[in-house]
N, C-alpha and C positions, 0 to 999 in steps of 0.2 A: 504493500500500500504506500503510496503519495505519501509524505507525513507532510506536506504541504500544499493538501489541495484539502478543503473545509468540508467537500460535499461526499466524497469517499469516507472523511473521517466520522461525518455524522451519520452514515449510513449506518457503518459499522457498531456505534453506540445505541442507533433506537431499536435493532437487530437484537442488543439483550433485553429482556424483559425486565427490567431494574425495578418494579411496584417497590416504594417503600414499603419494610425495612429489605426484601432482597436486592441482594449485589446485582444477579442475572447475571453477570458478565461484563460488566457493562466496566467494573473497575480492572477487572484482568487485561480487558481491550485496550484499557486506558493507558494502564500501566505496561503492556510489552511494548505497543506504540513508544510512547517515552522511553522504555531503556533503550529501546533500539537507537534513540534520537540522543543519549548518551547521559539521559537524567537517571540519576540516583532514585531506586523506587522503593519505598515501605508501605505495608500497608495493614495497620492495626485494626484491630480490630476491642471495640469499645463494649460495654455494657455494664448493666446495676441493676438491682433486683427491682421487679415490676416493669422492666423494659425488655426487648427484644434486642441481642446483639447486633451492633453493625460493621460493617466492615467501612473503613474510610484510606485515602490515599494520601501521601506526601511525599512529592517529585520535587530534585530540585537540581540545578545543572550550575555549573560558574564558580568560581572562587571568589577570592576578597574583594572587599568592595562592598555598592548598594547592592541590595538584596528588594527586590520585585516578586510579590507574591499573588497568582492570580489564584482565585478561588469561587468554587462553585458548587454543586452536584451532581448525581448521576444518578436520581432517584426522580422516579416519576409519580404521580399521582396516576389510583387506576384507570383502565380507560373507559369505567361503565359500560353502557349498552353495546356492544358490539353492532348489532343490527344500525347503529346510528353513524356509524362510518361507512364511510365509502371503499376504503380500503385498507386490508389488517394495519392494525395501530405499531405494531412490531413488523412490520414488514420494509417500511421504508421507501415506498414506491414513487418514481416523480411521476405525477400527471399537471400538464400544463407548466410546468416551468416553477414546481411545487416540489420539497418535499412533505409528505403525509408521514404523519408519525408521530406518536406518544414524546413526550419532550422534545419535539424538534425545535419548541421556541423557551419552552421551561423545563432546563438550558443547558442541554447536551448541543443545541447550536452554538450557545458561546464556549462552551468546552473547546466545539471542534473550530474555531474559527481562530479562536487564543493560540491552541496546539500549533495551526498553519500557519499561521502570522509569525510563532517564533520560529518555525520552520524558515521560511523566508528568511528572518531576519538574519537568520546566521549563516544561512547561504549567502548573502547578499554582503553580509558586513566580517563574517568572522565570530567568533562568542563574544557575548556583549563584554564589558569590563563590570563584571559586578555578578549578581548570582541571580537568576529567575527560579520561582519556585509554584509546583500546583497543589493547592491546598484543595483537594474533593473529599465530598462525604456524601453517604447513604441516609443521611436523618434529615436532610433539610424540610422535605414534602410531610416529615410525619413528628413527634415530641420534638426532636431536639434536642436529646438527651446524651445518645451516643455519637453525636457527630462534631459538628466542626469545634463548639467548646471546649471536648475535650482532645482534640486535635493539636487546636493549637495549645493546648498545655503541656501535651504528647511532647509538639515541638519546642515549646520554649525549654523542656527541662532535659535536650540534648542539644541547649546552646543553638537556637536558630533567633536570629532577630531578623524584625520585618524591619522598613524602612518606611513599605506605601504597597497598597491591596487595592488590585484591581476584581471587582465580583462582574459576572458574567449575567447576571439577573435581566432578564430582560424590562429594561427602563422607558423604551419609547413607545408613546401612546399610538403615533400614525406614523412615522415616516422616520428612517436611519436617519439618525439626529437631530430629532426632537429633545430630546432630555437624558439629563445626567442627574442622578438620584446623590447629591453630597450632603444625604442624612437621611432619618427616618424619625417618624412619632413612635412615642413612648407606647405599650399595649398593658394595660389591665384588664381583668376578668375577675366579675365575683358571682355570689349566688347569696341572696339574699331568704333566710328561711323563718317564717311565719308562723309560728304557733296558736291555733285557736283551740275550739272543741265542736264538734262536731254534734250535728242534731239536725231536726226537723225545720223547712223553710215555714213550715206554720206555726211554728214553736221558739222565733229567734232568740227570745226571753234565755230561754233554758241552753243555748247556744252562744258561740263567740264567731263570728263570720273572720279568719283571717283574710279573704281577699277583699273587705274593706279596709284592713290594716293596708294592704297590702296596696291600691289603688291611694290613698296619700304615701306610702311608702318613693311607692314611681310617680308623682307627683311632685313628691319632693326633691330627689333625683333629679330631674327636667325642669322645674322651676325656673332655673337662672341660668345664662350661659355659664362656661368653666371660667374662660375667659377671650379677649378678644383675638387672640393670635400673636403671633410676634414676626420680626422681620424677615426671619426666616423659614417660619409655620405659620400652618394654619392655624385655624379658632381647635383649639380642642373640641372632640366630638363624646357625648354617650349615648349610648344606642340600649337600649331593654330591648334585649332576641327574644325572650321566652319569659310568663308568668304560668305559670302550671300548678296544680292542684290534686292531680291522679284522680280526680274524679267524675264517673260519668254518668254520675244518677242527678236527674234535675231538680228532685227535689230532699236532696240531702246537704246541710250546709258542710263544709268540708273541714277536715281536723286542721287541712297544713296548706299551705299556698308558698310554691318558693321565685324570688323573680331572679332570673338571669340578666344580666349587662357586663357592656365589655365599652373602657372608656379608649379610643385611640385621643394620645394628648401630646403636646408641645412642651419646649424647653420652658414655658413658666412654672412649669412642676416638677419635683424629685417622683419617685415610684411613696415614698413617705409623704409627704408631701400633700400628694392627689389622694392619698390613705386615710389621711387625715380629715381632708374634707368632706370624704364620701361619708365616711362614719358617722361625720357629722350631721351630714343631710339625713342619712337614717334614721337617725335617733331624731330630728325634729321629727319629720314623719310620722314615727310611729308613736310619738306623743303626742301628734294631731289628734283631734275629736268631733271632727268636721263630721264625720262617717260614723265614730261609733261614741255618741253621747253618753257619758257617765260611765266609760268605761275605763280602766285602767289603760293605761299603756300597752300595747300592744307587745307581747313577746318574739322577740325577733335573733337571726343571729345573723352575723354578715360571716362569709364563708370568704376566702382571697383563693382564685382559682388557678390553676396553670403555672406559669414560670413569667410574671413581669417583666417589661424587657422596660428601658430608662428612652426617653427621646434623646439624641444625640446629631451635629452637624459635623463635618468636615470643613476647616478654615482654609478658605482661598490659599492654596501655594503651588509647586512644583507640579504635584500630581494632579490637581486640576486644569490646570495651565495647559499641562501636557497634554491632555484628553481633551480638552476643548479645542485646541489649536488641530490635533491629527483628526477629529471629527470637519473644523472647518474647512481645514487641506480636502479632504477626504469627498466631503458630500457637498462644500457649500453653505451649510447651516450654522449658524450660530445657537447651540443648546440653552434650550433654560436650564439652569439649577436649581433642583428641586427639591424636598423634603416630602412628596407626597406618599401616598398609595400605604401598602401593609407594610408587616414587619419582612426581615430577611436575617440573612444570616451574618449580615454587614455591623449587627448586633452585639454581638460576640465579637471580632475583628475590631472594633474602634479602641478596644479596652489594650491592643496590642500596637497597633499600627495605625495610621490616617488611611481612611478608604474610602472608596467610592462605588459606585455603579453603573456601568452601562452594558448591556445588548442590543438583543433584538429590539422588533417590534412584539409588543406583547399581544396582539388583539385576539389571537384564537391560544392563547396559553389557556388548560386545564380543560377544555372545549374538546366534542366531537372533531374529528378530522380535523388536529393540530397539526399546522403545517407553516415551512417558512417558505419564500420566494428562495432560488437559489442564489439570483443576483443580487438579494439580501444579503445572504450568508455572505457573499464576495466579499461585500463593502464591508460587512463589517469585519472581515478578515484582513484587509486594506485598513481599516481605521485600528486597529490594535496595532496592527505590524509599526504606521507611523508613530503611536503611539509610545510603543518601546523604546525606538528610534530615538524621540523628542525625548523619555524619562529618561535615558540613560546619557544622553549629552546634556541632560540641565545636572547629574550629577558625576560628570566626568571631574 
């Protein structure tokens, strides 16, 4: 195989069945590709009780000097309905100037586009003066538990330092070079749980309705904005996914009501911080009596869900510079810098090194019949290669 032709390489990647937590192949591919290409290959494999092991990679080519770590995964989200594609999701097929396939855009295409781009690069110029490295994991699409976190702890505690991480995420909403992702909002999750008693809708005397507790509860919640955004995020958001009750007799009032939200928020809050606040809005809530006159406070508990992750930006310098300029070489466009959209794994990586993000275009990620253009995948194998180019001469 080409190790510098993008479209070969991602063939060969959507070929394995990678469904998070399996490997499929998809990291064995990755990893003989690179040693053949003269990188250094390990590949640990992580786990903790309650989780599913995973296998993750760490490639890394170069000697002294800056150190360039690009990082991504190789785990896809499944592909659902079969009947809903056109053509096997692990098959890889071009129709129309396409490829079809299970992560061809989230982002075994920036995989294979990064791989070719360094490929070129050192055909073209010689090994850079500094050291490139690939940070993949099998956890991104599912906890997060055994992947790139404890990856890079893997590597930091056999002496590897980052300089500057490039994530292969696909960032543009329409068109190769739309946007560069130099941050992300903070993510919380909790579960708010409701204690009443349970009894007759003709009988409420003798009963306690939690989901009127529970209605000023999210009330109180949504009341106020968080706050109005900052210069470089948006207004923080909360969203109530789910209020539920387990019950489906209409006229029985219900023992328990619990509400589900999850706040996505901005750099004017710590993970403590937004903690703080939410509990507080609880507690006025469920000491409201709007809903239940003469009754005690409502018994409630707030539950902290998941793994918080903190909002964080990447400050203007070198490595944005770099990626903005081989972007405008590249396509013409000048990128916004952004801080939108979900979490990623850019998450974990800022706590080591300054990062950023860019790929594809995202528009059919995690969708039926995911597929990129191929003269996509080019350019943006063209826009890493200058990429490389420009980071390693601003730190010659």
């Amino acid at each position: 195989m080409d190790p510098t032709d993008p479209v070969a390489i991602l063939a060969g990647l959507i070929r394995c069945p990678s469904v998070t937590p399996r490997e499929g192949g998809a990291l064995a591919f990755l990893g003989a590709l690179l040693s053949r290409e003269g990188f250094e290959v390990a590949r640990p494999v992580f786990e903790e009780a309650g989780s599913e092991p995973v296998e993750n990679l760490f490639a890394r080519s170069g000697g002294e000097g800056p150190h360039l770590v690009f990082a991504g995964h190789t785990d896809v989200v499944p592909p659902g309905d079969l009947g809903d594609w056109s053509r096997d999701p692990f098959a890889a097929e071009i129709v129309d100037g396409e490829m079809i396939g299970r992560g061809a855009v989230d982002m075994k295409g920036g995989i294979a586009a990064f791989v070719a781009a360094h490929g070129r690069y050192v055909r073209k110029n010689g090994a850079q003066k500094g050291r490139v490295s690939f940070l993949i994991t099998g956890d991104e699409e599912g906890p997060a538990v055994n992947g790139t976190v404890k990856l890079l702890d893997w590597a930091k505690t056999r002496g590897e330092r980052f300089d500057a991480c490039l994530v292969g995420e696909p960032t543009n909403p329409d068109a190769l070079g739309d946007m560069i992702k130099i941050g992300r909002r903070g993510s919380l999750s909790a579960e708010v749980r409701i204690t009443g008693r349970q009894g007759h809708v003709a009988y409420p005397h003798l009963a306690d309705n939690p989901v009127r507790a529970a209605v000023a509860i999210a009330d109180a919640l949504l009341a106020s904005p968080l706050d109005e955004g900052t210069e470089t995020f948006q207004p923080s958001n909360l969203e109530i996914t789910a209020i539920e009750t387990g019950n489906a007799s209409v006229n029985v009032i219900p023992a328990r009501c619990s509400i589900f939200f999850n706040v996505r928020f901005n750099d004017t809050w710590s993970v403590e911080t937004l903690k703080a606040e939410l509990a507080a809005r609880v507690e006025r809530g469920a000491a409201a009596d709007r809903l239940r006159p003469g009754r005690a406070p409502a018994s409630c508990e707030l539950l902290w869900r998941e793994r918080p992750s903190a909002a964080f930006s990447t400050r203007p310098g070198a490595l944005t510079e770099a990626l903005v300029a081989a972007v405008e070489e590249t396509t013409g466009r000048r990128p916004q810098l952004s801080t939108s959209g979900g979490t990623s794994d850019a998450r974990f990586i800022k706590d080591h090194c300054p990062v950023i993000e860019f790929g594809l275009v995202g528009r059919t990620m995690h969708m039926s019949n995911e597929r990129v253009a191929l003269s996509e995948l080019q350019g943006l194998t063209d826009i890493y290669e200058a990429f490389i180019a420009r980071w390693f001469a601003a730190h010659a």
